[in-house]
N, C-alpha and C positions, 0 to 999 in steps of 0.2 A: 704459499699461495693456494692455499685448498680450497679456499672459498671460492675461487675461479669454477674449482671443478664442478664445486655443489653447485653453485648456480647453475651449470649446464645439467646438472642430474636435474635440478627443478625443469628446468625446459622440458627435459625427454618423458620426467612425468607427466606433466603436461598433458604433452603432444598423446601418452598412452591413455588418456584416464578418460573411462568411458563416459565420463557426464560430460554435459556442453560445458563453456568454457561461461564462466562467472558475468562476461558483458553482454553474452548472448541472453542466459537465464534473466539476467537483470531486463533486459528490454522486453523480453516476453511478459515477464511479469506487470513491468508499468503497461504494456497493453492491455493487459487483463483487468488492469485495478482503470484504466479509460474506459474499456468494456462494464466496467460493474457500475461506475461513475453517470455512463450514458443511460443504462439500463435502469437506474434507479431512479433518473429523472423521467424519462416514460412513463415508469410506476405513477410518479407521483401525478404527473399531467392524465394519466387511464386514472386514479381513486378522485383528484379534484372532477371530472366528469363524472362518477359513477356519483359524489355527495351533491353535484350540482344537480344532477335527474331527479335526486331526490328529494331535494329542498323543492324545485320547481312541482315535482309532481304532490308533495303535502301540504306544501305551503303558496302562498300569492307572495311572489319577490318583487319589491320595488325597483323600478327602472335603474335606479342609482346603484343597486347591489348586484347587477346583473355581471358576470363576470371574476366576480368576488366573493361569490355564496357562502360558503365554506367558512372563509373569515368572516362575511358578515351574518354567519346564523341567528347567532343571540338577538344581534335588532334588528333581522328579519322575521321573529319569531312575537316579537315586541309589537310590530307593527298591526294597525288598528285593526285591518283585514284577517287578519289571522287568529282572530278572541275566540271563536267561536269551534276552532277547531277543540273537538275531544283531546281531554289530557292523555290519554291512554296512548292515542296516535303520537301526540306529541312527545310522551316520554319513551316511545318504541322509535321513534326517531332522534329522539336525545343519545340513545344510545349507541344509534349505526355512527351519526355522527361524530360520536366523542370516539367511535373504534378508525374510523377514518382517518381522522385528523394524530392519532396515535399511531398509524402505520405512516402517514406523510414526512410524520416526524422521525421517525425512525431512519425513513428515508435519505433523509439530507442529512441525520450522523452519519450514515453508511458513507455518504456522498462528500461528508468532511473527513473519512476515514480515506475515502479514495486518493482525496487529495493531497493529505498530508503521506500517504504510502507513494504518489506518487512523488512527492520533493524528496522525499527519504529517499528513495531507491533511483532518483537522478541526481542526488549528490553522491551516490553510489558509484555512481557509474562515471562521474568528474574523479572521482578518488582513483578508480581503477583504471583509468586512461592516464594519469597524471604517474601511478605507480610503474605502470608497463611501460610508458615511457622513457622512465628512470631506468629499469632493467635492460631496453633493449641497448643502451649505450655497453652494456656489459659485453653485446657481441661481437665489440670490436677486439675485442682478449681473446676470440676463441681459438686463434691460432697460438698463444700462450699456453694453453691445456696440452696442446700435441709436442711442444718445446719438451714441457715441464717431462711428460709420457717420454722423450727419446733421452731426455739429460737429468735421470731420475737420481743418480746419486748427487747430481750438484745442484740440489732445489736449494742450497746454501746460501749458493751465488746470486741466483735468479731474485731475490729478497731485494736486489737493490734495483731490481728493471722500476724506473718509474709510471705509476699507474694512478692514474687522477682520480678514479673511485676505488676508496681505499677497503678493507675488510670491514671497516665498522661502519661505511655507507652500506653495506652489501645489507649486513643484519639488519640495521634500521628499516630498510627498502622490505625485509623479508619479513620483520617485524607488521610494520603496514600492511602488507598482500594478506600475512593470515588475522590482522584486526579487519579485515574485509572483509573478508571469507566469515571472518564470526558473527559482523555486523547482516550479512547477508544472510547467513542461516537464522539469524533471531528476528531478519524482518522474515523471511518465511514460515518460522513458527506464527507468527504473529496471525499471518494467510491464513495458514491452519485452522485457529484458532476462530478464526471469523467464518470460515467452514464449516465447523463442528456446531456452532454457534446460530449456525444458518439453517443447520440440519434440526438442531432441536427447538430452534423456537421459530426461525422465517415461515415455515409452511403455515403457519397457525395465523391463521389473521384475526383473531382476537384482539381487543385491548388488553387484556393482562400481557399475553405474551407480546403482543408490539412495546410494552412499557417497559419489561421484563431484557429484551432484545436490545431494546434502545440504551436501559442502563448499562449492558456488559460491553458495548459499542463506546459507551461515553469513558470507561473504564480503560479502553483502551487507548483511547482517544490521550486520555493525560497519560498515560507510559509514554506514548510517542513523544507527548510536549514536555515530556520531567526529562531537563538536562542531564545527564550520563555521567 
């Protein structure tokens, strides 16, 4: 009956180990990925104003496009009112635009990253409520461990107490907690990685680097959705 004891040695590790405890980290986290999910729609609603300004201030928007600028540039640009503007203007604004619409875009992968990091790490946390639960039924034995500790030459005998979670539930259960724990650390590299990702191409509001950003986002994007 060793596995009794281990599993209380996993407990008291536990209880000693100075990181928070895996369903805390997990909640913190889908906060953070709701936090970037919010923030990124802002963005987009601050860049659709900043290209709306500027369609209205280069060009005459027809009443119909009002609202809609941004996607309706092209046959805003078309219309009759608008022939006479200098190509130069028009192509120096070809180009804020196409940078615009290249960071908005980038935006809503981020903002499908959010989401899907979010279903990911709340089925995390169904996994690790659904495991801790199983465990805790273990601490109805705990008084078996002190048995075992007073009548340590007859651990013989003690082999026929019957006990309804047997040593090979115990493994499988232990099994599970650390395919958590790994599931968990690779969706945090993952955090990481969109970090690093942030640092070298988010600051740049360029189109190269918003197309550039956007591809390594979509990159990630199919890891999450390539079954395991």
């Amino acid at each position: 009956m060793k596995w009794i004891k281990k599993f209380f040695e996993r407990k008291e590790k536990n209880k000693t180990n100075k990181d928070e405890p895996i369903d805390i980290q997990i909640n913190k986290t889908i906060y953070k990925c709701k936090l970037e999910r919010k923030k990124n729609y802002t963005e987009i609603d601050k860049i659709r104003k900043w290209a709306s300004n500027l369609i209205h201030e280069i060009l005459k928007v027809p009443q119909k496009y009002w609202y809609e600028e941004i996607e309706n540039y092209e046959n805003i640009k078309k219309s009759s009112s608008n022939k006479k503007i200098p190509k130069h203007i028009i192509e120096e604004t070809d180009e804020i635009i196409k940078g615009y619409k290249a960071q908005i875009n980038l935006r809503k992968r981020k903002i499908e990253l959010s989401k899907l990091s979010i279903k990911k790490y709340k089925k995390l946390y169904e996994t690790y409520e659904q495991t801790e639960k199983r465990l805790s039924k273990f601490e109805n034995y705990k008084h078996l461990q002190e048995e075992f500790e007073k009548h340590n030459n007859r651990l013989q005998n003690l082999d026929d107490i019957e006990i309804n979670l047997s040593t090979h539930d115990f493994y499988l259960i232990e099994d599970k907690v650390k395919e958590l724990e790994e599931e968990f650390e690779l969706q945090k590299e993952i955090q990481k990685q969109i970090e690093i990702l942030q640092t070298k191409y988010g600051l740049k509001n360029d189109y190269l680097n918003a197309e550039i950003f956007t591809t390594e986002i979509n990159k990630i994007i199919n890891n999450i959705n390539t079954p395991k």
